[in-house]
Each structure stands twice: as C-alpha cells, then as structure tokens.
SEMI-492024 format. One record per residue (C-alpha): x, y, z; residue number from 1. Coordinates in pm, 1 decimal. Each point is the difference from the previous one (the first is absolute). Layout:
N
<rec x="X" y="Y" z="Z" i="NUM"/>
...
END
This chain:
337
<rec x="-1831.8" y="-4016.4" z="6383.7" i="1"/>
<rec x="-318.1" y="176.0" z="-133.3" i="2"/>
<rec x="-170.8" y="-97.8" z="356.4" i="3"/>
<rec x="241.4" y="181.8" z="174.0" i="4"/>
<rec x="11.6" y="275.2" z="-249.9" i="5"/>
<rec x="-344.6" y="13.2" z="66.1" i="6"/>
<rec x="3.1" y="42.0" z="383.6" i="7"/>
<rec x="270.8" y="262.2" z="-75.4" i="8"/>
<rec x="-285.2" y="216.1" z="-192.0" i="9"/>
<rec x="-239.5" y="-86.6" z="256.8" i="10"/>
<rec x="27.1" y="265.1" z="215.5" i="11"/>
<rec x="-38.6" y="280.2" z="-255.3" i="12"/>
<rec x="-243.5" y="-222.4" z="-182.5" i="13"/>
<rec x="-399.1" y="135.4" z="-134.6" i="14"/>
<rec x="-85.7" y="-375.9" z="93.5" i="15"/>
<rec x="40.0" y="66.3" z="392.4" i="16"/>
<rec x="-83.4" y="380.3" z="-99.9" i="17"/>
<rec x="-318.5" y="29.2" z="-201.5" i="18"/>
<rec x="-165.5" y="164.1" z="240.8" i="19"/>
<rec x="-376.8" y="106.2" z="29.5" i="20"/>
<rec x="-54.0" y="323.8" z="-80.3" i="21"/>
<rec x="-384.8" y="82.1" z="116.4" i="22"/>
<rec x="-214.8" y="-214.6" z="-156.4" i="23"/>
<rec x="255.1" y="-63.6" z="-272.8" i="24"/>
<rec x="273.3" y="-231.1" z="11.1" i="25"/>
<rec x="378.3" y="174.4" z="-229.9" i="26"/>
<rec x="76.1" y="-291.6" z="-226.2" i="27"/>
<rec x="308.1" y="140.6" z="-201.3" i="28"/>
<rec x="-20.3" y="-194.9" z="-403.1" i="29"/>
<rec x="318.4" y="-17.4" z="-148.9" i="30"/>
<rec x="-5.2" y="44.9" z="-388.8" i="31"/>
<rec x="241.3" y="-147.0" z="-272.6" i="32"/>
<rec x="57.8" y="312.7" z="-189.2" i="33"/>
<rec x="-63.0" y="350.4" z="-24.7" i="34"/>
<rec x="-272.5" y="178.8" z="37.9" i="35"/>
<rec x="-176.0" y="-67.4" z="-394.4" i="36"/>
<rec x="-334.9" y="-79.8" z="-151.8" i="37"/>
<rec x="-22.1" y="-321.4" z="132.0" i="38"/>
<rec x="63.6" y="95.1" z="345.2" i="39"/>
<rec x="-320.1" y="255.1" z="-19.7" i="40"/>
<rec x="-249.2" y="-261.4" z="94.1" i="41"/>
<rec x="159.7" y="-32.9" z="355.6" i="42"/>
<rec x="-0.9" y="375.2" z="24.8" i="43"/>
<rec x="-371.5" y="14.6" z="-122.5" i="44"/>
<rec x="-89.4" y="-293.8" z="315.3" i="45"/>
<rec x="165.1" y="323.0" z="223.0" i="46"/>
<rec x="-180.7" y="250.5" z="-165.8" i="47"/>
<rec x="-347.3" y="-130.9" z="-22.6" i="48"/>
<rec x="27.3" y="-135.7" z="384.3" i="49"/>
<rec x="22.0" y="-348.7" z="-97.8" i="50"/>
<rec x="282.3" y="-80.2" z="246.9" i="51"/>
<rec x="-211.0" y="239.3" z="270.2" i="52"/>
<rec x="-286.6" y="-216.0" z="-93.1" i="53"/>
<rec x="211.4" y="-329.8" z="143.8" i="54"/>
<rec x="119.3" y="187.3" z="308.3" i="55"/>
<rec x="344.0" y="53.9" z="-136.2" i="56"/>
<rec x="216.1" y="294.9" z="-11.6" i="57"/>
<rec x="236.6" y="-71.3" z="-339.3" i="58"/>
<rec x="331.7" y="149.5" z="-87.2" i="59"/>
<rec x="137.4" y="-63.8" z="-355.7" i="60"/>
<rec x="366.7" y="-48.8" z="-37.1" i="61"/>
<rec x="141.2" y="-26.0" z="-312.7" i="62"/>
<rec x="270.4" y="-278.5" z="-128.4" i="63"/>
<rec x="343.3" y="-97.2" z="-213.0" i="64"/>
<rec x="-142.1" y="-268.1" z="-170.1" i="65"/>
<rec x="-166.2" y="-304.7" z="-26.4" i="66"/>
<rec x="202.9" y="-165.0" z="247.9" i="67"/>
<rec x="1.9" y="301.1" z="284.2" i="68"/>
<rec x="-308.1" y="-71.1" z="204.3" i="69"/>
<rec x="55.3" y="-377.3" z="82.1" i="70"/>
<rec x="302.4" y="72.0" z="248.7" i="71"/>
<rec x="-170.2" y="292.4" z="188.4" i="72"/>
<rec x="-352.3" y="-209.8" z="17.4" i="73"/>
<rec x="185.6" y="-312.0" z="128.5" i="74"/>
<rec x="192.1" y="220.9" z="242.9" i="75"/>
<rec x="-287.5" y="149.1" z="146.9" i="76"/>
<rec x="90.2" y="336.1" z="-129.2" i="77"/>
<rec x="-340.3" y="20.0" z="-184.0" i="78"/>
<rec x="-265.3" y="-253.2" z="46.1" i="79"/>
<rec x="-103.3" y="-17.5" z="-293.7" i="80"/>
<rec x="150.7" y="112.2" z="-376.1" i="81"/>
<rec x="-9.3" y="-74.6" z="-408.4" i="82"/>
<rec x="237.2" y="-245.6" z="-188.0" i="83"/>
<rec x="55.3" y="-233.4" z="-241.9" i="84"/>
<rec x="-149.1" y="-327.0" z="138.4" i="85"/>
<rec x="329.1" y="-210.6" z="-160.6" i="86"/>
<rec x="241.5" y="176.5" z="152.0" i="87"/>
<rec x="-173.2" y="-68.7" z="329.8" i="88"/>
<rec x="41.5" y="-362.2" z="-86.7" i="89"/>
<rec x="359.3" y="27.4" z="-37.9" i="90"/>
<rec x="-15.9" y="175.8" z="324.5" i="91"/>
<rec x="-137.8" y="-207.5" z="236.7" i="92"/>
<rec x="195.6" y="-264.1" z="-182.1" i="93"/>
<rec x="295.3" y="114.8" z="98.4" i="94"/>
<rec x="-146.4" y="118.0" z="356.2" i="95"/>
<rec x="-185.8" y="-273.8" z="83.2" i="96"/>
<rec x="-261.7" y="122.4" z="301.8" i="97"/>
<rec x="-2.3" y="368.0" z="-105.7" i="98"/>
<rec x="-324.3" y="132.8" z="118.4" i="99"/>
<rec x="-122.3" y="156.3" z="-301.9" i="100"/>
<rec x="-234.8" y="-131.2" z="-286.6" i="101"/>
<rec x="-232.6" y="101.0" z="-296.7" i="102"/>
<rec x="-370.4" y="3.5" z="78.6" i="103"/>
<rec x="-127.9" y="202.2" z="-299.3" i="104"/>
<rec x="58.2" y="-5.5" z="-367.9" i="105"/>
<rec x="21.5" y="330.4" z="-190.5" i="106"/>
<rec x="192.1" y="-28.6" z="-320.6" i="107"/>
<rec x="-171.2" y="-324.3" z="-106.5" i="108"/>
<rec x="154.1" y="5.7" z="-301.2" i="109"/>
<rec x="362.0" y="149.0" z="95.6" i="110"/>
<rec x="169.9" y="301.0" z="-188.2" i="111"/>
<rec x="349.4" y="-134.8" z="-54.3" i="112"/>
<rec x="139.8" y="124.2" z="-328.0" i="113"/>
<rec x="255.4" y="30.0" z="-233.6" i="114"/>
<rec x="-53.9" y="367.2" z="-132.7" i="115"/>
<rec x="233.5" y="67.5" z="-331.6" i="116"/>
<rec x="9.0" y="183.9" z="-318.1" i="117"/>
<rec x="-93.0" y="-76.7" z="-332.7" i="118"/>
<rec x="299.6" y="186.5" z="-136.7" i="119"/>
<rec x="234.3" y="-159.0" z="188.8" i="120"/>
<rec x="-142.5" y="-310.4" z="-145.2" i="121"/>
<rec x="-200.6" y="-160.6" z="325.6" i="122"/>
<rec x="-338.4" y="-117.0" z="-73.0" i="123"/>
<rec x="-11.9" y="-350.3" z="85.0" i="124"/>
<rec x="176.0" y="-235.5" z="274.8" i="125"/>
<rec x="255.5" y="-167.6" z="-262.7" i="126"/>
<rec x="91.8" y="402.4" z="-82.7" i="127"/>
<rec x="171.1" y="0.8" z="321.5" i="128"/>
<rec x="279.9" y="-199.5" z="-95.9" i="129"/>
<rec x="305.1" y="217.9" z="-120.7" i="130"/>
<rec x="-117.7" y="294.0" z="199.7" i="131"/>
<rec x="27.7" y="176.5" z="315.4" i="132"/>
<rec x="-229.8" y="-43.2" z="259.1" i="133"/>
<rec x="-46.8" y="296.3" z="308.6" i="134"/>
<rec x="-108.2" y="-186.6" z="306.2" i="135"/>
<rec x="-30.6" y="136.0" z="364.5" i="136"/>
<rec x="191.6" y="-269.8" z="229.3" i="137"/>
<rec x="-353.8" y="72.5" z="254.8" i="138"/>
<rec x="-307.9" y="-4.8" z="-311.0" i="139"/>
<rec x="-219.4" y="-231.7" z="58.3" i="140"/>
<rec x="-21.1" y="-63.7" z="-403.7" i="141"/>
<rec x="343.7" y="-72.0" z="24.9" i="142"/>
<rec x="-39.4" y="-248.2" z="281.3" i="143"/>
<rec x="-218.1" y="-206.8" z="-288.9" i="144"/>
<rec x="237.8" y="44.4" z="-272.3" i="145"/>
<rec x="133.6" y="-329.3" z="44.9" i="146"/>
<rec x="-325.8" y="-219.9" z="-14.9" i="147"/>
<rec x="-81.4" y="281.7" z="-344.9" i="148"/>
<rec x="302.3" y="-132.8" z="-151.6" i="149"/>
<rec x="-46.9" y="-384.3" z="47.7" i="150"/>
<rec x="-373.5" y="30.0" z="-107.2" i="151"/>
<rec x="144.0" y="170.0" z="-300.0" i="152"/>
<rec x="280.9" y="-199.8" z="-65.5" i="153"/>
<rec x="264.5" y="332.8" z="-12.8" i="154"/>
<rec x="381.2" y="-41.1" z="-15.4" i="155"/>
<rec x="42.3" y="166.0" z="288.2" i="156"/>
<rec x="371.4" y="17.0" z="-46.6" i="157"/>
<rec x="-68.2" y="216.1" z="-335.3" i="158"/>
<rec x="-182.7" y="222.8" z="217.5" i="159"/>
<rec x="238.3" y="335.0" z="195.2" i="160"/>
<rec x="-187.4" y="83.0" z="320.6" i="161"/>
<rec x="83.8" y="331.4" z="115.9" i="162"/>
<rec x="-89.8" y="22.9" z="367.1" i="163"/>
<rec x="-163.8" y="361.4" z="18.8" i="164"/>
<rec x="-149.5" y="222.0" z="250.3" i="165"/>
<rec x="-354.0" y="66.2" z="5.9" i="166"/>
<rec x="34.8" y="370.9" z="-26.1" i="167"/>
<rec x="215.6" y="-50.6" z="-337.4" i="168"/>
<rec x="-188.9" y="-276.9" z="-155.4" i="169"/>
<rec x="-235.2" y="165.3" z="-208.0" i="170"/>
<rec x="243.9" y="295.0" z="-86.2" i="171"/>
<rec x="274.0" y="-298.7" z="-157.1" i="172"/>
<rec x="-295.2" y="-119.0" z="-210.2" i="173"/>
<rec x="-85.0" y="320.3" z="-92.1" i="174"/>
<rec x="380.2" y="77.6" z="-120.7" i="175"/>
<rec x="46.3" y="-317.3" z="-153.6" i="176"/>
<rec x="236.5" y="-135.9" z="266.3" i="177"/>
<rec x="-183.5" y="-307.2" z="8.8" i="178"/>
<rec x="-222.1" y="-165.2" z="-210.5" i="179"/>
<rec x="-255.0" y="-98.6" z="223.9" i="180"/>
<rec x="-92.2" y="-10.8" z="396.9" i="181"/>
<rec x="-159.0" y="-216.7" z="243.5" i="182"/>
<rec x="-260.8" y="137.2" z="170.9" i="183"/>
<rec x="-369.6" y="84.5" z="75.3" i="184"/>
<rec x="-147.6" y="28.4" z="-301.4" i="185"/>
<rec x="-263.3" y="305.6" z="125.7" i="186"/>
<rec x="281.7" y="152.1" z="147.3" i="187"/>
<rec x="312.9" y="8.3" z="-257.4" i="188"/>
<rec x="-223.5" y="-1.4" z="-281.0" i="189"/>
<rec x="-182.3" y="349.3" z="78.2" i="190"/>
<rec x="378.4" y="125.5" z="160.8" i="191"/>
<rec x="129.6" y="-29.4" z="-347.4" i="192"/>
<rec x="-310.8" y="205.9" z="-109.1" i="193"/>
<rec x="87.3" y="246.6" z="238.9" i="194"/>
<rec x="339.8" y="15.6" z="-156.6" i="195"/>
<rec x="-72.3" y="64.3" z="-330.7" i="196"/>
<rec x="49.3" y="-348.9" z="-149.2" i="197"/>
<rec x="-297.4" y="-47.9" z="-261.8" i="198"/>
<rec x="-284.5" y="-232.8" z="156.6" i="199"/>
<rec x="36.4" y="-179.6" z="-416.3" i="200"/>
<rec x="342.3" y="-49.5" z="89.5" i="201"/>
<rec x="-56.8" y="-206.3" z="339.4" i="202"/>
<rec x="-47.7" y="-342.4" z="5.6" i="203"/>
<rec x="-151.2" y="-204.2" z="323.9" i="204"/>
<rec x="24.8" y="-368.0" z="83.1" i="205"/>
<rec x="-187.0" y="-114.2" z="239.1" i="206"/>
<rec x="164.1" y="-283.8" z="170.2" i="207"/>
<rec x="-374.1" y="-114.7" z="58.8" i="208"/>
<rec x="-42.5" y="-18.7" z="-342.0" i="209"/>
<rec x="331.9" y="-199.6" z="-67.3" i="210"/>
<rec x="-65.9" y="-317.2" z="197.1" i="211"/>
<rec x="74.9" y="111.3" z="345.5" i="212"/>
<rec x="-292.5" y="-97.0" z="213.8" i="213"/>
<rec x="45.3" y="210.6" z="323.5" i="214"/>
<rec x="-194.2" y="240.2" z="241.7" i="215"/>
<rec x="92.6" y="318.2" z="56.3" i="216"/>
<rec x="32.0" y="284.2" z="279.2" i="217"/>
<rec x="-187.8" y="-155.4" z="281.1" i="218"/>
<rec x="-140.3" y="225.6" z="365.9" i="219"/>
<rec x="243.1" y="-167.4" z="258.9" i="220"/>
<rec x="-39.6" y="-33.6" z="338.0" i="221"/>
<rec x="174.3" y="-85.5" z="353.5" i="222"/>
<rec x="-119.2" y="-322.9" z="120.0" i="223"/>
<rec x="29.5" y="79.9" z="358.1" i="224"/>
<rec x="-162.3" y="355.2" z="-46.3" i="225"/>
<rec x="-327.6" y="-212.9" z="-215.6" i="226"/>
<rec x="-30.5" y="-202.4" z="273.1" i="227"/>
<rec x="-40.7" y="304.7" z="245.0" i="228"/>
<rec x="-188.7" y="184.7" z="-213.4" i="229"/>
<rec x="-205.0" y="-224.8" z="-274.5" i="230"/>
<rec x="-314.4" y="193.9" z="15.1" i="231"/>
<rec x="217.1" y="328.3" z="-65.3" i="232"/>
<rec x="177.8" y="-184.9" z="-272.1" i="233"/>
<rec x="-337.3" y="-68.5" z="-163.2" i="234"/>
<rec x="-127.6" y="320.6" z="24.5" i="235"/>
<rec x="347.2" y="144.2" z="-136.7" i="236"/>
<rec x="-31.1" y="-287.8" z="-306.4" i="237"/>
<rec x="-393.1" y="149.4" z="-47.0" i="238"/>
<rec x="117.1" y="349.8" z="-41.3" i="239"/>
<rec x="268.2" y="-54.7" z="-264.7" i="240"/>
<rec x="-227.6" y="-182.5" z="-209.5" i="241"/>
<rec x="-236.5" y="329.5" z="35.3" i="242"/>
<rec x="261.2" y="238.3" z="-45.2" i="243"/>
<rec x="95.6" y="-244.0" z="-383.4" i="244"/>
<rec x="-390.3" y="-95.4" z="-66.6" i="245"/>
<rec x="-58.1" y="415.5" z="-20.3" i="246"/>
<rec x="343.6" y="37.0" z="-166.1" i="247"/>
<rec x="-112.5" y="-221.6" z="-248.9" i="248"/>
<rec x="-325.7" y="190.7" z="-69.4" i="249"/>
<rec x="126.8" y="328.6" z="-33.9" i="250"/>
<rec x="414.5" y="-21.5" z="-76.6" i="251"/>
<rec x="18.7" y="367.9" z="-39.1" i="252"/>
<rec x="-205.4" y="70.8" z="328.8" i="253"/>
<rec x="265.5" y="-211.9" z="234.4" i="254"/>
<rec x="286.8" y="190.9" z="-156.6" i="255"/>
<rec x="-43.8" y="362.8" z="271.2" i="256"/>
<rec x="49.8" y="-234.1" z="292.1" i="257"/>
<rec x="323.7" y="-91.2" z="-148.5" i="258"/>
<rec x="121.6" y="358.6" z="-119.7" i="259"/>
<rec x="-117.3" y="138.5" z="308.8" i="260"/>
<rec x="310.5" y="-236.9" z="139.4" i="261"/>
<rec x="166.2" y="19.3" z="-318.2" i="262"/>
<rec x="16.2" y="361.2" z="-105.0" i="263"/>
<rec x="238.3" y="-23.2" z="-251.4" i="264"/>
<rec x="-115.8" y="-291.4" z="-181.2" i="265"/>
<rec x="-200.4" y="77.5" z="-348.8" i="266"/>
<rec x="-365.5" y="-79.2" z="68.1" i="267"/>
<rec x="-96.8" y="-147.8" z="-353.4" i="268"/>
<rec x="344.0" y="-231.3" z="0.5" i="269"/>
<rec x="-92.3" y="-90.5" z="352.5" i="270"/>
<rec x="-421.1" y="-75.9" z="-134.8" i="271"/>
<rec x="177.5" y="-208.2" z="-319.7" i="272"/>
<rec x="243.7" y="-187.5" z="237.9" i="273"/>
<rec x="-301.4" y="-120.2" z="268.1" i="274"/>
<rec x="-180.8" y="-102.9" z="-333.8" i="275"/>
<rec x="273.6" y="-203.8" z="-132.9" i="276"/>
<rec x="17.1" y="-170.8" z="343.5" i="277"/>
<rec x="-398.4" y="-61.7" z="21.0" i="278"/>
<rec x="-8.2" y="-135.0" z="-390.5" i="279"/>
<rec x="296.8" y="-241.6" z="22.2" i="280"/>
<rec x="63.9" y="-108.4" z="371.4" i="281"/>
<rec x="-328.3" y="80.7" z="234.8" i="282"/>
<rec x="-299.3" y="-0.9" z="-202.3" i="283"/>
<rec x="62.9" y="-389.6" z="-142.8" i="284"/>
<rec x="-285.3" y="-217.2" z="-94.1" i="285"/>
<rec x="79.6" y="-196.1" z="270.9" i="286"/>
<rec x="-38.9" y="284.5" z="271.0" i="287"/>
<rec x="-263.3" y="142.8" z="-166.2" i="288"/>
<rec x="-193.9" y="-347.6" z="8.4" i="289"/>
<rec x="144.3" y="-77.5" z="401.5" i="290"/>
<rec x="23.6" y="299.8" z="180.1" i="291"/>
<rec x="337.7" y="180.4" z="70.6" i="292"/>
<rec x="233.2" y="-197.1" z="169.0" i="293"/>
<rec x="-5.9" y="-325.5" z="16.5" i="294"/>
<rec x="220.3" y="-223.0" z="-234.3" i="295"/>
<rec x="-95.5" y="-373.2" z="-189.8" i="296"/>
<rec x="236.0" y="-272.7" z="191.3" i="297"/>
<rec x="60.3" y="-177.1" z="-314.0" i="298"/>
<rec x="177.6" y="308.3" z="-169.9" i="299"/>
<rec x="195.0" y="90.8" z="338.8" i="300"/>
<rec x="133.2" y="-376.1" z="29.4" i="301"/>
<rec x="98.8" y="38.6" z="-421.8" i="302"/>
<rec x="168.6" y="306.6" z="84.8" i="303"/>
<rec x="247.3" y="-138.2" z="250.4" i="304"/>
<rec x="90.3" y="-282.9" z="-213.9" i="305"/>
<rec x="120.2" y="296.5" z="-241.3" i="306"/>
<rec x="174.2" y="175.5" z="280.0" i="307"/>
<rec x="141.3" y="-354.6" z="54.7" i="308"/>
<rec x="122.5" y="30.6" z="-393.8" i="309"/>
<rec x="305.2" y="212.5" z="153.9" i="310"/>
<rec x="-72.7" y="30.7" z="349.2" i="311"/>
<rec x="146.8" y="-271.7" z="242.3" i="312"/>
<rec x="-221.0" y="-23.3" z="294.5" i="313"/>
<rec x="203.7" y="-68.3" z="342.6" i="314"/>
<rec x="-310.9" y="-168.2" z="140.8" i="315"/>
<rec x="-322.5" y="-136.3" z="-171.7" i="316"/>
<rec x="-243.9" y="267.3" z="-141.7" i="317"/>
<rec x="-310.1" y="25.1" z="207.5" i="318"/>
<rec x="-275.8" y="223.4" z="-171.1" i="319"/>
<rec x="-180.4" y="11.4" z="370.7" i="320"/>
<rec x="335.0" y="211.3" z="94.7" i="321"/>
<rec x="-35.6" y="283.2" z="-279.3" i="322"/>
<rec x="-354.6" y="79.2" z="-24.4" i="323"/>
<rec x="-297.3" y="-24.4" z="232.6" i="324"/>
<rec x="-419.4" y="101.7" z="-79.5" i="325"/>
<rec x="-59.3" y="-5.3" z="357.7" i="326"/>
<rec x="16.6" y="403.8" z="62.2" i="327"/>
<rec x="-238.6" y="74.4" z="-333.3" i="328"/>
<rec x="-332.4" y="99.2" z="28.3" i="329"/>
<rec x="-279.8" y="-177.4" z="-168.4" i="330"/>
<rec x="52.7" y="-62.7" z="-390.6" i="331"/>
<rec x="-323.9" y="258.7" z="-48.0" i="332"/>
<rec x="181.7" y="249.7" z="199.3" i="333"/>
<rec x="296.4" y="14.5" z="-234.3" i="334"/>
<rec x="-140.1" y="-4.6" z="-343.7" i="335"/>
<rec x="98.6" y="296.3" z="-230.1" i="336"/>
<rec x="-272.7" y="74.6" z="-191.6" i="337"/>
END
C-alpha cells in the first residue's frame, strides 16, 4: 500500500523534481516544528552560505510535530527532513521497504519531557499518578510515554490522559486544566514562561534522565534521492553541522536568521530556547567528544529493546534499516567545538 501510495506522489514529488538551479542544486528540508530557537542553526547554514558553499539551493519548511517529516521524506515530497529517530523505527516497521532512513544524529540526548507544575503537585514520575496528563495524540514525547512509564514502574491506569492539541497544551497547563504535559522539554517549558506561569513553579523530567535510553530528532533522508545524490547529501550534512557548531558559539548571534523568518517570535525566548536545546540534547559529552552525528551502536541496539518494552515489532528490528554513517563527512569535519 505505501509503494503504491508512493508512485501516486511521484509525479508531484521534489525526489523526481529537485532540480539544478545554476550551480546550485533546491533541496527543500522539512522541519518538525515551528520556526524556534532550535531551528536557527539551519537558518544560520542559509545565511552564512553554508548550503551555497555545497552547491545547494535550501528551502526551510516548517512542521506539526515530531512525527510530520517522516511521511513527506519517504514520499519523496522532500528529500530530506528532521524527526524523531524512534518513530522512524515504528515506521518502516510497519512499512517495510519505505525509502527513507536516518543518517545523522542531532538530539543525541533526546528532549522528550513531561513538563508539570509544582503546585499542582508534579515533580517526580510517581507524582503522575492521580493526575491529569495533556498529551498531543502526534508529540513525539508522547510517542515514548509508554517505555517512561515501564522504566518507572507508573500505574498507568491511575494516570487521566487528556489527548490535547498542540496549540492548547501549554495554555491547559497554564490554567490548571491539567497537571502536567508531554512534550519537548525546550519547547513547553519556555511556552509556559511565555504564559506567565512562574519558571519556580515548573517542573521538567527528562525522560533521559528517568531510564529511557533513546536518541532523539534525527536529519532523515530518501534512500533513493541519497543514492542519486550522496555527494549533495554530504555536503547538505556538512552545512548543518556549520550552521549548529556557530550556533553553539554565539546562541544569541544565530537568533536574526530565525526572526528574520520568524518576525513575531521574542528574540531573547527564542536565544534561551536554542540554549536549552544545545545544553541538554546537542552539545552531549558524547558529541562533543565524536563529532555531530554519528550515534554508539551499543546504545541504538539498547534503545530498541526499550521500544520493544511496549512496541510489538511486525518483523525483526534491523538497526542497518534506521540509521546509516555513510552520507557524513569525516568525524573532524563535524566536531562542535
């Protein structure tokens, strides 16, 4: 069914369309999310001529969540895009020979939250129990909740899951509707800033930090397209970690690229938001010791025994299927400092 789908989207699709434009090829990048702090360092690659630099012509588009980009990158809508690397398991699991797979590592250390308030009595995992919990059906936090509660050994039945929409997620928190969301934590936590809530009052759990052993938001790629086009893959993979190395460096200096697409958004929330991100998900020991990128086999193969915790494979994992280091440039090309 998804093979057919796909020659359905074919015709219209940026993997028979990406067309050279001059010297530079358009590669359209599909995002997760908005356009926040953590989506400057993309905008910076644009800015500084990064992308030029590769011969590639790049067009940002932003997402719906952690889940959006994996459809339109296996379709061959956009050949390449940003999501959360275990959702693309359960993905090509259940669409075995999609062409689309991982082949860099951003959020080493992945983001997935429960975000509630002291007041309302959430501090800790057990604190969920009795409560009400705001989760988007499409979050990619929410996606983990499962393996969060078995590592934590939650009653899940004591727990009342509101499904919630992203736009009203935050706001719920704010008014007490719920006790607690799921969530990114650089993203709801500084939303509930925004709103008024006071930053003594919020309380983040880090699924990291709470047994779950996972990777995060992951570039993505169509398989047919990086076979076409590795060298322009490579050179696309270079410039992102440019466009995050001098995001790193200066936070405040990447945040005009994304305000001049933003306009609305609140430069210092924006600055505090990318260095959440940088702090807790891209800037890890392990990345900083690496290069950018690449992930350690051992952890990947631990991590999909957890998804197997309350995920039931329809065919037997295969890491070689989810993740490839064959597109990255050389480890001394990506480090970040």
């Amino acid at each position: 069914m998804f093979q057919r789908f796909t020659q359905i989207c074919a015709a219209g699709a940026v993997l028979a369309a990406a067309t050279a434009a001059g010297a530079e090829t358009e590669v359209p990048f599909a995002l997760d999310w908005k356009f926040e702090g953590p989506a400057a360092p993309y905008f910076v690659a644009v800015d500084k001529g990064y992308f030029t630099d590769a011969g590639l012509s790049v067009e940002i588009a932003a997402g719906q969540g952690s889940l959006d980009a994996i459809p339109k990158v296996a379709t061959g809508a956009f050949p390449v895009g940003f999501a959360d690397i275990n959702s693309l398991i359960k993905f090509l699991d259940q669409n075995p020979g999609a062409p689309v797979i991982a082949v860099m590592m951003v959020y080493d250390k992945p983001p997935f939250a429960i975000v509630g308030r002291k007041s309302l009595g959430v501090e800790a995992p057990a604190d969920l129990e009795g409560r009400v919990l705001g989760a988007p059906p499409p979050d990619g936090a929410w996606a983990q909740f499962p393996i969060f509660a078995a590592e934590n050994d939650l009653d899940t039945d004591a727990i009342t899951v509101e499904p919630v929409g992203f736009p009203t997620r935050e706001p719920m928190l704010a008014q007490g509707e719920v006790a607690a969301v799921t969530g990114f934590s650089f993203s709801s936590y500084l939303n509930l800033v925004r709103l008024g809530v006071p930053e003594d009052d919020i309380s983040t759990i880090l699924m990291a930090d709470h047994g779950v052993d996972l990777y995060g938001n992951a570039i993505i790629a169509n398989t047919e397209w990086a076979a076409e086009n590795a060298e322009l893959l490579t050179g696309f993979l270079g410039a992102v970690v440019k466009g995050w190395a001098d995001a790193i460096a200066d936070p405040a200096a990447a945040i005009p690229s994304l305000i001049e697409r933003n306009p609305a958004a609140d430069a210092e929330l924006e600055t505090r938001r990318l260095q959440l991100a940088i702090d807790a998900n891209v800037a890890t020991d392990y990345a900083l010791a690496n290069g950018m990128g690449g992930i350690d086999a051992d952890r990947m193969a631990n991590a999909i025994e957890q998804i197997k915790l309350t995920y039931e494979f329809q065919n037997a994992p295969d890491m070689s299927l989810y993740f490839t280091d064959a597109y990255l440039p050389g480890a001394e090309m990506r480090m970040l400092k």
